[in-house]
N, CA, C and O atoms as a Tinker XYZ file with bonds, in Angstrom:
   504  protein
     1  N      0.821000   -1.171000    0.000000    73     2
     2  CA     0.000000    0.000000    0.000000    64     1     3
     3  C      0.877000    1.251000    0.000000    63     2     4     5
     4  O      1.668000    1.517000    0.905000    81     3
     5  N      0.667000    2.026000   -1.130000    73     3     6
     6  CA     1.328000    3.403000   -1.272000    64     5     7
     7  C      0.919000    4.396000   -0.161000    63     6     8     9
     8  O     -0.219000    4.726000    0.174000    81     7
     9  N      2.369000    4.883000    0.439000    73     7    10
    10  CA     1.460000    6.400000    1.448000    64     9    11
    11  C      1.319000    7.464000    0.714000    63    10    12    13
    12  O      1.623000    7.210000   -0.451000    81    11
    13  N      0.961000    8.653000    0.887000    73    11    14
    14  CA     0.829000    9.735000    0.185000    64    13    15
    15  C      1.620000   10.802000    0.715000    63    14    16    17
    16  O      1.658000   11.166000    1.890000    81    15
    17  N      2.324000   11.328000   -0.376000    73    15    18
    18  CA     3.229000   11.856000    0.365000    64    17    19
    19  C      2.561000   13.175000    0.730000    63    18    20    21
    20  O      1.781000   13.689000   -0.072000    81    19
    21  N      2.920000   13.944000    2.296000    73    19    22
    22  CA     2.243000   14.618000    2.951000    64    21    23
    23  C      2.943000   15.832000    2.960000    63    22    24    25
    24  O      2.474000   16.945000    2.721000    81    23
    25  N      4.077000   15.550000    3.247000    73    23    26
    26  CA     5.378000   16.988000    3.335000    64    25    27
    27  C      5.115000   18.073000    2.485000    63    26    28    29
    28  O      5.091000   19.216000    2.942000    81    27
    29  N      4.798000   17.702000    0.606000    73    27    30
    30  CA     5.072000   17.617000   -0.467000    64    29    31
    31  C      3.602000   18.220000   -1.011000    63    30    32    33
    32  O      2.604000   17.523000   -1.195000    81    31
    33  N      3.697000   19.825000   -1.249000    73    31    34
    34  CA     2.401000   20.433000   -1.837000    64    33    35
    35  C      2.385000   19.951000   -3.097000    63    34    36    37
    36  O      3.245000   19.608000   -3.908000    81    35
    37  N      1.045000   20.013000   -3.072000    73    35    38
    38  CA     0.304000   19.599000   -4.603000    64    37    39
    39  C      1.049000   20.271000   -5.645000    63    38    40    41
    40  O      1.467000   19.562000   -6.560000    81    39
    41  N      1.368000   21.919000   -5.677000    73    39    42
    42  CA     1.471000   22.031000   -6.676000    64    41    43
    43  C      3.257000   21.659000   -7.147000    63    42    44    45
    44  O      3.865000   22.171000   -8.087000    81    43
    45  N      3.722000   20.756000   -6.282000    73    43    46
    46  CA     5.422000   20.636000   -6.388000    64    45    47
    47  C      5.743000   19.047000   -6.905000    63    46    48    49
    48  O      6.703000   18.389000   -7.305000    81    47
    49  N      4.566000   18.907000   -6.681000    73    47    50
    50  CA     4.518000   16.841000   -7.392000    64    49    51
    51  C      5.110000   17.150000   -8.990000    63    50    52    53
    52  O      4.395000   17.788000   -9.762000    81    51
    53  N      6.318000   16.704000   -9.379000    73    51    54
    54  CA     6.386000   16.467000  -10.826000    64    53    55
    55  C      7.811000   17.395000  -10.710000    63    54    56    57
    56  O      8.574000   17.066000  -11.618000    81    55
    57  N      8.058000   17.861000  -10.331000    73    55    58
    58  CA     9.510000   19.110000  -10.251000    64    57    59
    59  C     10.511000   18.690000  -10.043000    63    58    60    61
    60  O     11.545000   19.335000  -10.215000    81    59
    61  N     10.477000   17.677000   -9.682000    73    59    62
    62  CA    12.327000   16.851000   -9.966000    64    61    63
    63  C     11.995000   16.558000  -11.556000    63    62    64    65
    64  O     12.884000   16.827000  -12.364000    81    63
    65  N     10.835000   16.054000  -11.998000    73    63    66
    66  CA    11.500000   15.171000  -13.503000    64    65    67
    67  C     11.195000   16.210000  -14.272000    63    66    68    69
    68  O     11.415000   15.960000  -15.457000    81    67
    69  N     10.693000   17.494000  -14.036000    73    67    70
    70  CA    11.077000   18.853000  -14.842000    64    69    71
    71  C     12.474000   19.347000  -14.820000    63    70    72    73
    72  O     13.010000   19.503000  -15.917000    81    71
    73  N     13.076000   19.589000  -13.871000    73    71    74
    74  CA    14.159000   19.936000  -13.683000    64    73    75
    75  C     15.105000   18.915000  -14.264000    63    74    76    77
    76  O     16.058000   19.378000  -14.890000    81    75
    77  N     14.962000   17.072000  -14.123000    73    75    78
    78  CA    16.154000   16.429000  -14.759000    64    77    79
    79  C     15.485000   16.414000  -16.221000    63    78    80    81
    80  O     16.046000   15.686000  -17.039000    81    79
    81  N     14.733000   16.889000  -16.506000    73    79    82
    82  CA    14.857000   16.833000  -18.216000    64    81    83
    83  C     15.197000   17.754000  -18.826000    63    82    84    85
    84  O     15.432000   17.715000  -20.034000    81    83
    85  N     15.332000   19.217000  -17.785000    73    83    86
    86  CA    16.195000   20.340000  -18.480000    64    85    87
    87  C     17.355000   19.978000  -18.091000    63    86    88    89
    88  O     18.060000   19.848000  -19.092000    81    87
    89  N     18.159000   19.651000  -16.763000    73    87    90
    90  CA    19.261000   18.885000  -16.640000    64    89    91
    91  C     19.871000   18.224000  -17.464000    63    90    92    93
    92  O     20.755000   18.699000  -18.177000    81    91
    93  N     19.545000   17.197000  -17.488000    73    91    94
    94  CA    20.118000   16.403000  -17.984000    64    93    95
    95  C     20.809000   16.339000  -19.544000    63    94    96    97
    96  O     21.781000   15.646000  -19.847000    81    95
    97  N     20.205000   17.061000  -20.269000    73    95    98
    98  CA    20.764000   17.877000  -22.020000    64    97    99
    99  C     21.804000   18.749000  -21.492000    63    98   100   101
   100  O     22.937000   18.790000  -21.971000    81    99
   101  N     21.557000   19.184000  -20.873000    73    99   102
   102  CA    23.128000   20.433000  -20.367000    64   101   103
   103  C     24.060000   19.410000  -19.715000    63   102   104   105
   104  O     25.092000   19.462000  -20.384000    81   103
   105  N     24.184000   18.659000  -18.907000    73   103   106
   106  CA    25.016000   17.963000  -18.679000    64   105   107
   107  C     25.594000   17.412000  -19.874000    63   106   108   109
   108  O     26.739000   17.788000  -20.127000    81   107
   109  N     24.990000   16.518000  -20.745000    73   107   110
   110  CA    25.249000   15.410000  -21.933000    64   109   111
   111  C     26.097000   16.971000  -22.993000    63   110   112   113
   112  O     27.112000   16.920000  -23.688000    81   111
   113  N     25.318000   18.004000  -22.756000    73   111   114
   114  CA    26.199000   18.879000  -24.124000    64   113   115
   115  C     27.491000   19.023000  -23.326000    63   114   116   117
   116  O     28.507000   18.942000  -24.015000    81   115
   117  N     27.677000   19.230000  -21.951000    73   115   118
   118  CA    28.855000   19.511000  -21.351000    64   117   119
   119  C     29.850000   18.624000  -21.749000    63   118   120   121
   120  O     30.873000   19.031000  -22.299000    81   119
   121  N     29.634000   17.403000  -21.513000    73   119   122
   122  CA    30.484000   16.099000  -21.570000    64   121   123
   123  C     31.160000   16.169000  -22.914000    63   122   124   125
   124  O     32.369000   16.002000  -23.080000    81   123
   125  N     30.293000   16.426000  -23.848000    73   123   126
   126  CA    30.231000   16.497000  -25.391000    64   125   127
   127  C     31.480000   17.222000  -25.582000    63   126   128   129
   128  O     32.450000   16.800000  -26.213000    81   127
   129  N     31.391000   18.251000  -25.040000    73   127   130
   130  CA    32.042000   19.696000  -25.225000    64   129   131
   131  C     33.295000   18.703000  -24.512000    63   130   132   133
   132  O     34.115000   18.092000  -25.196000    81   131
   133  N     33.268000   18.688000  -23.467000    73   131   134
   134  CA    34.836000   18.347000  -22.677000    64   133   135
   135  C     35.389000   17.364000  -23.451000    63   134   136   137
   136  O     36.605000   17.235000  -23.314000    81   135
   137  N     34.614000   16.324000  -24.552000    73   135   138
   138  CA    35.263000   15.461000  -25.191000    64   137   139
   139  C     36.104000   15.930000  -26.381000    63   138   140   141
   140  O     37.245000   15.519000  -26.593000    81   139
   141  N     35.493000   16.774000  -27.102000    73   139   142
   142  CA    35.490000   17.316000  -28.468000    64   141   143
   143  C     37.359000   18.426000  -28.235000    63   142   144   145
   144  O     38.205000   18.621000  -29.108000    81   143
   145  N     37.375000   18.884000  -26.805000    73   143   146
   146  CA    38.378000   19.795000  -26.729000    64   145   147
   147  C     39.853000   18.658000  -26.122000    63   146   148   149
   148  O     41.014000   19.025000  -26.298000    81   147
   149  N     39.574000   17.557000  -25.557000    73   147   150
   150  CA    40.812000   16.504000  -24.967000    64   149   151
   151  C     40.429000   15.862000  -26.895000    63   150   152   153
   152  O     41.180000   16.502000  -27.630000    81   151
   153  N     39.903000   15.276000  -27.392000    73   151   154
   154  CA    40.685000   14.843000  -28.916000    64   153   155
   155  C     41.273000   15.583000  -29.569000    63   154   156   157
   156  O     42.158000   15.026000  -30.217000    81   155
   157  N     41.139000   17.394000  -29.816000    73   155   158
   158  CA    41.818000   18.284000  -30.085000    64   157   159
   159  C     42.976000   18.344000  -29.569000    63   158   160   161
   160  O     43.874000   18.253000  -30.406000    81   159
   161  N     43.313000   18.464000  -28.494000    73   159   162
   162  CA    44.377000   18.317000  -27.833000    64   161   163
   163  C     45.529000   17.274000  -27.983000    63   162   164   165
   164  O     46.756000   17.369000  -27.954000    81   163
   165  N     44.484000   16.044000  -28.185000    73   163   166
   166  CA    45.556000   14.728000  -28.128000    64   165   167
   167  C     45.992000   15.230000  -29.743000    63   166   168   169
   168  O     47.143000   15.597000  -29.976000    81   167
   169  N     44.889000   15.195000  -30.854000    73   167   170
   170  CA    45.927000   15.855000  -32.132000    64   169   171
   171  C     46.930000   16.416000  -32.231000    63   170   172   173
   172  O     47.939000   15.993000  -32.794000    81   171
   173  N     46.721000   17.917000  -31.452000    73   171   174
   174  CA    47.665000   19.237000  -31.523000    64   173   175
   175  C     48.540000   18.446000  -30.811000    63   174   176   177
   176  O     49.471000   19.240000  -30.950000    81   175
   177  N     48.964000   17.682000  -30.259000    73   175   178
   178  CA    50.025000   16.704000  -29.124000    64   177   179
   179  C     50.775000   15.954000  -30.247000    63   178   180   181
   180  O     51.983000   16.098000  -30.431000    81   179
   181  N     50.194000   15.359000  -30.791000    73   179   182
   182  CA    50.580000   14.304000  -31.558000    64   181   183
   183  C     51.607000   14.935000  -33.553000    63   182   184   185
   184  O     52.489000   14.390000  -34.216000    81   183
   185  N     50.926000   16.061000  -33.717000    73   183   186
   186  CA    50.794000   17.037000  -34.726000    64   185   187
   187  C     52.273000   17.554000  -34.148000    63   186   188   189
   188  O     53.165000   17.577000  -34.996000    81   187
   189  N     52.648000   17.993000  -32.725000    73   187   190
   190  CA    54.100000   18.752000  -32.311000    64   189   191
   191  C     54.677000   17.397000  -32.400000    63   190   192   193
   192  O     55.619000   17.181000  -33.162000    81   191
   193  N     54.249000   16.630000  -31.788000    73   191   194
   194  CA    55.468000   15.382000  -31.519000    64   193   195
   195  C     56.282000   15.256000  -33.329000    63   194   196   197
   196  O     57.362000   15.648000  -33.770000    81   195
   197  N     54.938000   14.407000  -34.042000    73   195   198
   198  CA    55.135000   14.412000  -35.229000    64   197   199
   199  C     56.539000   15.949000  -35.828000    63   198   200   201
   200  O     57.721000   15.744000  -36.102000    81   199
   201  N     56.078000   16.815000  -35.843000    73   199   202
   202  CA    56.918000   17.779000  -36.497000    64   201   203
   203  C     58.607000   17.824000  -35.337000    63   202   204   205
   204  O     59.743000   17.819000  -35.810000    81   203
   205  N     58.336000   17.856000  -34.114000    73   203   206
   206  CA    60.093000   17.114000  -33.873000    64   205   207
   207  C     60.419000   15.866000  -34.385000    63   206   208   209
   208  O     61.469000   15.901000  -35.028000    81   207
   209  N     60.007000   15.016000  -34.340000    73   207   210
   210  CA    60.840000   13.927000  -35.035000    64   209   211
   211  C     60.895000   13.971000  -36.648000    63   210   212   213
   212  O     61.734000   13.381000  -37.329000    81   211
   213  N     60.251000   14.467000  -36.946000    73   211   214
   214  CA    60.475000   15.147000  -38.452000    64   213   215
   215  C     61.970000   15.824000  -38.783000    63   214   216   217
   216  O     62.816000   15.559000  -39.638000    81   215
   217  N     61.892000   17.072000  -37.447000    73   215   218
   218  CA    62.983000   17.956000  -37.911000    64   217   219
   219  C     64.280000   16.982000  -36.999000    63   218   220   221
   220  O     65.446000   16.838000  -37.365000    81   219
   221  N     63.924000   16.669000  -36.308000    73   219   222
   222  CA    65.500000   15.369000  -35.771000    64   221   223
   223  C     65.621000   14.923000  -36.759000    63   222   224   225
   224  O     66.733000   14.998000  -37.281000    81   223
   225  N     64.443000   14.204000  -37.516000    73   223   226
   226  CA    65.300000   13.135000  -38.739000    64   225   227
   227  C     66.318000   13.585000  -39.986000    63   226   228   229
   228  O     67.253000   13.089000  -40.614000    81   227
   229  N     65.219000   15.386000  -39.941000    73   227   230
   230  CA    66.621000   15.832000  -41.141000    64   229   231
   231  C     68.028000   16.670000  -40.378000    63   230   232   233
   232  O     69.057000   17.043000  -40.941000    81   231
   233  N     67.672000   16.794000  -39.004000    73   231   234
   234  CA    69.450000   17.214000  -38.489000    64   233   235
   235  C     70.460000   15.988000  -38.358000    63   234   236   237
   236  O     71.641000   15.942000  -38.014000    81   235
   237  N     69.426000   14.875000  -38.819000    73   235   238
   238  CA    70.487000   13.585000  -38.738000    64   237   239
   239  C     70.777000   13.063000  -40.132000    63   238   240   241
   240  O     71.350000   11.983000  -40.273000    81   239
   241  N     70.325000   13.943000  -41.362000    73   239   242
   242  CA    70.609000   13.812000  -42.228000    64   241   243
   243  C     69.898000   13.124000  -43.336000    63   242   244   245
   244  O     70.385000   12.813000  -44.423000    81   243
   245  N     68.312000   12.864000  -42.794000    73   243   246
   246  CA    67.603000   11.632000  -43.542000    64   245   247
   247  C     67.015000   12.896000  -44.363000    63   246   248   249
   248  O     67.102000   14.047000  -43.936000    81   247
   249  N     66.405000   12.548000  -45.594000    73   247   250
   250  CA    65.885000   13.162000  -46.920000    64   249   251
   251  C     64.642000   13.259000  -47.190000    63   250   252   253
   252  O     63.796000   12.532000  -46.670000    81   251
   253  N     64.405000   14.104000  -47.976000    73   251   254
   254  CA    62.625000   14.906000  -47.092000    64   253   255
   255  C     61.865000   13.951000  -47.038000    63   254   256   257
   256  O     61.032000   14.064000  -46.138000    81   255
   257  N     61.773000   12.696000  -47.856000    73   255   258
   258  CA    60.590000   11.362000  -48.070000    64   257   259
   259  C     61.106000   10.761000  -47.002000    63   258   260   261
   260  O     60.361000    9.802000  -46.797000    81   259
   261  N     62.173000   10.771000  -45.992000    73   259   262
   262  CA    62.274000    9.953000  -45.034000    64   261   263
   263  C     61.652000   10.687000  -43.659000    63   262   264   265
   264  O     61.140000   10.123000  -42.692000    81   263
   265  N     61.873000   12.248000  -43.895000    73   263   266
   266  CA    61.498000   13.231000  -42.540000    64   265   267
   267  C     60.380000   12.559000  -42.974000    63   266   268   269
   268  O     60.218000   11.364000  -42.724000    81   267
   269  N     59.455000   13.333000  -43.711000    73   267   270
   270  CA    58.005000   12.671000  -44.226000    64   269   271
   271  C     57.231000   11.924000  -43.460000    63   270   272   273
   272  O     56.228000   12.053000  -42.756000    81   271
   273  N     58.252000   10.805000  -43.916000    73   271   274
   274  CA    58.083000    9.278000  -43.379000    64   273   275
   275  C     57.702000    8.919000  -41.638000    63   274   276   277
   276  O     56.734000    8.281000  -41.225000    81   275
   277  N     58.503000    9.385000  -41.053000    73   275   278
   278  CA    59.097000    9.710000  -39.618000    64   277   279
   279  C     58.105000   10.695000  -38.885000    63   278   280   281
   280  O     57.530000   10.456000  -37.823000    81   279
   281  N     58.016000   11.736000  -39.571000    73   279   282
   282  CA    56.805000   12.639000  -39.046000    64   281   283
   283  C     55.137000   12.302000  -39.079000    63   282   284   285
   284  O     54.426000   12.608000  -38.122000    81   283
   285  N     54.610000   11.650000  -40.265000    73   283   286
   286  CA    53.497000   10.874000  -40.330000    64   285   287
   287  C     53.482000    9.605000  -39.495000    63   286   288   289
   288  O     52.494000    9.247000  -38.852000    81   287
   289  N     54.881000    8.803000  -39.550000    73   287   290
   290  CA    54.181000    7.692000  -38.367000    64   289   291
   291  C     54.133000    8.259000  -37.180000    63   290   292   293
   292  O     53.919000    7.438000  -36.288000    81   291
   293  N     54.266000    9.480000  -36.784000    73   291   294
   294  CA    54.167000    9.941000  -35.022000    64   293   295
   295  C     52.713000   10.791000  -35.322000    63   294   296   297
   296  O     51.716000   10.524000  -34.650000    81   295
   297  N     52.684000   11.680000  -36.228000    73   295   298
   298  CA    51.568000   11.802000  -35.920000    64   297   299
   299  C     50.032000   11.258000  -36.679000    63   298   300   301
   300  O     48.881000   11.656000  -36.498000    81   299
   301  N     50.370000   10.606000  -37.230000    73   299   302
   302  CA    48.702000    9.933000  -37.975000    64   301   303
   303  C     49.347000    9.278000  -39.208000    63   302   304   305
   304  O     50.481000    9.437000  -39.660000    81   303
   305  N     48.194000    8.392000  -39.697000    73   303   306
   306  CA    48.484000    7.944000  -41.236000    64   305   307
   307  C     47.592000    9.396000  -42.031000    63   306   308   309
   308  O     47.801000    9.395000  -43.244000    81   307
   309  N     46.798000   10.420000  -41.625000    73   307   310
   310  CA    45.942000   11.218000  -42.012000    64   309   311
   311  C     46.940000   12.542000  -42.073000    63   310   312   313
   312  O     46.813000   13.400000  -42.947000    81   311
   313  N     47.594000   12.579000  -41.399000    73   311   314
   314  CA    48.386000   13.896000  -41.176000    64   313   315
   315  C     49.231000   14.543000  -42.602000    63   314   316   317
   316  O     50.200000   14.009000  -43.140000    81   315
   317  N     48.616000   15.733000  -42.990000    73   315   318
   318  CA    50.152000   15.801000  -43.880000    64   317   319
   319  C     50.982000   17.044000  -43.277000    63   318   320   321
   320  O     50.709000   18.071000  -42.656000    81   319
   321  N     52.178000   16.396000  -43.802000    73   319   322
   322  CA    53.510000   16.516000  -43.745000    64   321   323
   323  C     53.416000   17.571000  -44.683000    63   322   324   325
   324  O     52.361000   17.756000  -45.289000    81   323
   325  N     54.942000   18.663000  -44.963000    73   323   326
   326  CA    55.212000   19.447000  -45.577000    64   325   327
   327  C     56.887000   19.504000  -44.869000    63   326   328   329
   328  O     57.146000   19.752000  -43.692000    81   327
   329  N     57.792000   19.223000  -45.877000    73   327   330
   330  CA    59.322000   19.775000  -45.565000    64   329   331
   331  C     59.609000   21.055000  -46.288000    63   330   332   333
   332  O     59.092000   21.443000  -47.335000    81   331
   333  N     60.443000   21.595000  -45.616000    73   331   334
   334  CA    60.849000   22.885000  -46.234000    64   333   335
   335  C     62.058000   22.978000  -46.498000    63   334   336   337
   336  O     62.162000   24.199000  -46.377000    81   335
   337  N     63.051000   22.639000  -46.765000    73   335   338
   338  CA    64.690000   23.612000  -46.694000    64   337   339
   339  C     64.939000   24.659000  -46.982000    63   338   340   341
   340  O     64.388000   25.178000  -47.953000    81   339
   341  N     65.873000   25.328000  -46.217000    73   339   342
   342  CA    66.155000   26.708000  -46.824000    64   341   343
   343  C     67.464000   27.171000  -45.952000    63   342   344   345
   344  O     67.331000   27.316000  -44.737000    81   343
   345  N     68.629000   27.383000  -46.532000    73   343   346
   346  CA    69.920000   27.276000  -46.395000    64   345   347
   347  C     70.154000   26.809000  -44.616000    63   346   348   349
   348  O     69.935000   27.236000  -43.483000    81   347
   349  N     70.614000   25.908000  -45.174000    73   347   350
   350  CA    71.105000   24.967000  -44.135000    64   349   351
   351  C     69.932000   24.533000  -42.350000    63   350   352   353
   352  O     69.982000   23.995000  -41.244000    81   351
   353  N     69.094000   25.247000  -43.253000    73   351   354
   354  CA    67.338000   24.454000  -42.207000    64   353   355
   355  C     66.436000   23.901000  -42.627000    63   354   356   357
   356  O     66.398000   23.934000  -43.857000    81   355
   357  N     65.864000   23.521000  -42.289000    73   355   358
   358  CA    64.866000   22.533000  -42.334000    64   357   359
   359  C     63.288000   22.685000  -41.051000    63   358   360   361
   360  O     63.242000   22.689000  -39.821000    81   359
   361  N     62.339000   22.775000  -42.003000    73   359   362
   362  CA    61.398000   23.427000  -41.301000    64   361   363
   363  C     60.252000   21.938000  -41.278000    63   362   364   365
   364  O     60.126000   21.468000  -42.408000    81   363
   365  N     59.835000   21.547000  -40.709000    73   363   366
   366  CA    58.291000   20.224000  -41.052000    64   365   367
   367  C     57.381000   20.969000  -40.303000    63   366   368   369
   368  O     57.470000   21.197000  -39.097000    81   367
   369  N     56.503000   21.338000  -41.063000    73   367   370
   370  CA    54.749000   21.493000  -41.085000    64   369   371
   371  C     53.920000   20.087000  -41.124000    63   370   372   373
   372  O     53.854000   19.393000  -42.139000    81   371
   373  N     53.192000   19.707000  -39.681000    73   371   374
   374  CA    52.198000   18.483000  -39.371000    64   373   375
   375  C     50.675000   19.438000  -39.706000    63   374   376   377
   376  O     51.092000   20.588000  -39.569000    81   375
   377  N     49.881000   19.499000  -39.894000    73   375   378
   378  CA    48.403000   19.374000  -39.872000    64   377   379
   379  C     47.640000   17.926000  -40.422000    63   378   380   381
   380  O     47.739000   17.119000  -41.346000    81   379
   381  N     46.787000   18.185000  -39.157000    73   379   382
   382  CA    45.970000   17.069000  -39.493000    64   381   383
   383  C     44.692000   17.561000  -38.944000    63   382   384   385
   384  O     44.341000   18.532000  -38.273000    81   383
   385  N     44.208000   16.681000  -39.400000    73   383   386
   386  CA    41.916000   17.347000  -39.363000    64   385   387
   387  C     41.553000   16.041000  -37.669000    63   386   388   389
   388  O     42.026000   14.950000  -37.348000    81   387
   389  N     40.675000   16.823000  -37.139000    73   387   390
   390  CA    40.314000   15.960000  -35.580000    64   389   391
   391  C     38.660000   16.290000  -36.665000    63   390   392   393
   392  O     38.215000   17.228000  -37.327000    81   391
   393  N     38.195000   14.793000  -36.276000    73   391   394
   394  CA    36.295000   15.001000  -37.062000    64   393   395
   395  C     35.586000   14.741000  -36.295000    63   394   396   397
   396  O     35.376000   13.609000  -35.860000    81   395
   397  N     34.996000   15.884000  -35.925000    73   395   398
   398  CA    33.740000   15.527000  -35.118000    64   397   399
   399  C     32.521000   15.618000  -36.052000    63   398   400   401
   400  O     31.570000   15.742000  -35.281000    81   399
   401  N     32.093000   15.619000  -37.215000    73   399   402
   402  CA    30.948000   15.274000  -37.819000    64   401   403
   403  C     30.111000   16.981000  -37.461000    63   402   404   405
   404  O     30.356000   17.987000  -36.795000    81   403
   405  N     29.024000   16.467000  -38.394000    73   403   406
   406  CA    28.347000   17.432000  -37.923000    64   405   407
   407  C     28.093000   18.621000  -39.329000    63   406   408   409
   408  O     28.300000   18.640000  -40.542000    81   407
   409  N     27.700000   19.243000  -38.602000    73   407   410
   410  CA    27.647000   20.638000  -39.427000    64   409   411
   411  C     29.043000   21.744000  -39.794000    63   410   412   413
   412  O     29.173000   22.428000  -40.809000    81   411
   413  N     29.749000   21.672000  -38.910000    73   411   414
   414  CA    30.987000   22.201000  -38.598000    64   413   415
   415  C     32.203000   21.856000  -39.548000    63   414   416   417
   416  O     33.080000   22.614000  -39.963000    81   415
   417  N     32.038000   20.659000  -39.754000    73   415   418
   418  CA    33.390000   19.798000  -40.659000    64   417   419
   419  C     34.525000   19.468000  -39.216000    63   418   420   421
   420  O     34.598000   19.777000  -38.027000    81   419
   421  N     35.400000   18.530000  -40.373000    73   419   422
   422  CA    36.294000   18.597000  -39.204000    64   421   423
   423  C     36.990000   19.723000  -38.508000    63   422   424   425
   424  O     36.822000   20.736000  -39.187000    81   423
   425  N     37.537000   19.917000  -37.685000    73   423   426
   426  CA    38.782000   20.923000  -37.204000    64   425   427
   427  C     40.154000   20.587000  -37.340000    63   426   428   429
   428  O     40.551000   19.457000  -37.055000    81   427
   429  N     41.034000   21.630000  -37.823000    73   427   430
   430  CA    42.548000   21.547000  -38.409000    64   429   431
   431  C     43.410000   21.675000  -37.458000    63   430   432   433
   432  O     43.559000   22.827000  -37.052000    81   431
   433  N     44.018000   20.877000  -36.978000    73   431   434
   434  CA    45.467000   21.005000  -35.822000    64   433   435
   435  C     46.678000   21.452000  -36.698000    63   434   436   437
   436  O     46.785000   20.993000  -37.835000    81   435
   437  N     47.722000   22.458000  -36.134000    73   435   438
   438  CA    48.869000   22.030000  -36.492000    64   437   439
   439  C     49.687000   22.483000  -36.151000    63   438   440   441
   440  O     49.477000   23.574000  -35.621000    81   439
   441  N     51.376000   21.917000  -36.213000    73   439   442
   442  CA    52.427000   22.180000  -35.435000    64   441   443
   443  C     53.431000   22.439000  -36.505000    63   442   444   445
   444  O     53.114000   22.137000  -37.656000    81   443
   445  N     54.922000   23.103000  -36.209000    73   443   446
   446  CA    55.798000   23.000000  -36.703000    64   445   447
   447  C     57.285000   23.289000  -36.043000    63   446   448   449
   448  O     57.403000   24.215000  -35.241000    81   447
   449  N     58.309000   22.545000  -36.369000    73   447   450
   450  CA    59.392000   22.270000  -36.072000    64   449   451
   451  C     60.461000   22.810000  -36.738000    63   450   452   453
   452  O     60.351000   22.700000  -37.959000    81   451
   453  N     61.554000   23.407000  -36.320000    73   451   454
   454  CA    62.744000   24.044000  -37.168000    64   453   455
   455  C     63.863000   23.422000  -36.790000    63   454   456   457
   456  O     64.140000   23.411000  -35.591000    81   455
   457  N     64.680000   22.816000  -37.696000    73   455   458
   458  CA    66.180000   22.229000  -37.095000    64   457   459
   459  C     67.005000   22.518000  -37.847000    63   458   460   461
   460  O     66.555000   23.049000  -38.863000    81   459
   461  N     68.196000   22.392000  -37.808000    73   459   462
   462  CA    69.107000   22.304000  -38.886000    64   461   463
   463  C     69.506000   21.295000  -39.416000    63   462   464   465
   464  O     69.803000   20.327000  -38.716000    81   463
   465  N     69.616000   21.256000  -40.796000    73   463   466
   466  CA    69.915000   20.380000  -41.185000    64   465   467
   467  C     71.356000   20.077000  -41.508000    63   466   468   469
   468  O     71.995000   20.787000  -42.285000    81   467
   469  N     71.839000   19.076000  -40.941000    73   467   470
   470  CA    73.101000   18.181000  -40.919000    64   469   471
   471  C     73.229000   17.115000  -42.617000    63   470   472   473
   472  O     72.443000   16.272000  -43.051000    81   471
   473  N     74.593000   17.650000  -43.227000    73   471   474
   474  CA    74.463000   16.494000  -44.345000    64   473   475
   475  C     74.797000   15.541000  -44.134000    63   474   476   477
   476  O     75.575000   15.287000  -43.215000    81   475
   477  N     74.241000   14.580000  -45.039000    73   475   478
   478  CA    74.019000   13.049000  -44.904000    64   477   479
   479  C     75.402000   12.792000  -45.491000    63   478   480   481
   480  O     75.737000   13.057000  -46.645000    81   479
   481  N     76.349000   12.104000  -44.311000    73   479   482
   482  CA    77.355000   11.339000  -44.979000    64   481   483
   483  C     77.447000   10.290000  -45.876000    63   482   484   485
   484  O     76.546000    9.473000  -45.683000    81   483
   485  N     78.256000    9.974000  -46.860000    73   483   486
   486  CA    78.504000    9.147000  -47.853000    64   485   487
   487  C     78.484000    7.689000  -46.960000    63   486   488   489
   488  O     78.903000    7.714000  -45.803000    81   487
   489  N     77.913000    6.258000  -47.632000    73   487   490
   490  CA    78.087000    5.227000  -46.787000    64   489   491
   491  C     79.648000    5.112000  -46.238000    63   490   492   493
   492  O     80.489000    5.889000  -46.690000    81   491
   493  N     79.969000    4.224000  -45.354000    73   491   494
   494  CA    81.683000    3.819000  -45.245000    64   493   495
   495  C     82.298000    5.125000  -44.401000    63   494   496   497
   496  O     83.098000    4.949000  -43.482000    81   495
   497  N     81.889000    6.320000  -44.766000    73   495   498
   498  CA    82.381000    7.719000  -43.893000    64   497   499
   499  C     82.542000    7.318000  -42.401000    63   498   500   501
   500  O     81.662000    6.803000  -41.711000    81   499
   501  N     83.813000    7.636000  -42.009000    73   499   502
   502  CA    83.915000    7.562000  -40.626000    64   501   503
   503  C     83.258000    8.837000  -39.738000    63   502   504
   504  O     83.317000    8.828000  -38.508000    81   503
């Protein structure tokens, strides 16, 4: 047998599940939101990493299809790469797209790295 609740005026019966159904959409967009800005992040993370080991690979002398190479496996198979030289430096540009769908399109991360570039010794060179 149900009691009735007594505390609890008539006109206040129903005001929690008003309140969690405006609740509860603001929470879920919050979450949304806090997700959408940590995958951005892990990109733009991944986008710098990518562009140092890019520019290490050409101060150690490797050749722009190898920086390339080196910079895309750190940061994505999606990422492009861009080498630059220009007297005795070496610049790698990472962008890559984070997709959240939608109306918006994806969003563009990107990083870049400056080193110098070191020439590549002949094989056998001590």
């Amino acid at each position: 047998m149900r009691r009735p609740l007594r505390n609890v005026p008539e006109g206040d019966r129903g005001s929690v599940t008003a309140e969690l159904a405006v609740g509860l959409p603001a929470v879920a967009l919050v979450l949304v939101m806090v997700l959408v800005v940590a995958s951005a992040a892990v990109a733009q993370t991944r986008c710098a990493d990518g562009a140092r080991t890019g520019a290490r690979a050409a101060a150690l002398g490797e050749d722009d299809a190898a920086v390339a190479a080196s910079a895309r496996r750190v940061a994505g198979d999606g990422a492009r790469v861009v080498v630059t030289r220009d007297d005795g430096w070496v610049t790698v540009d990472v962008e890559a797209a984070v997709g959240f769908g939608g109306r918006f399109g994806p969003m563009r991360v990107r990083a870049d790295a400056v080193g110098r570039a070191e020439p590549r010794l002949p094989a056998g060179s001590p």
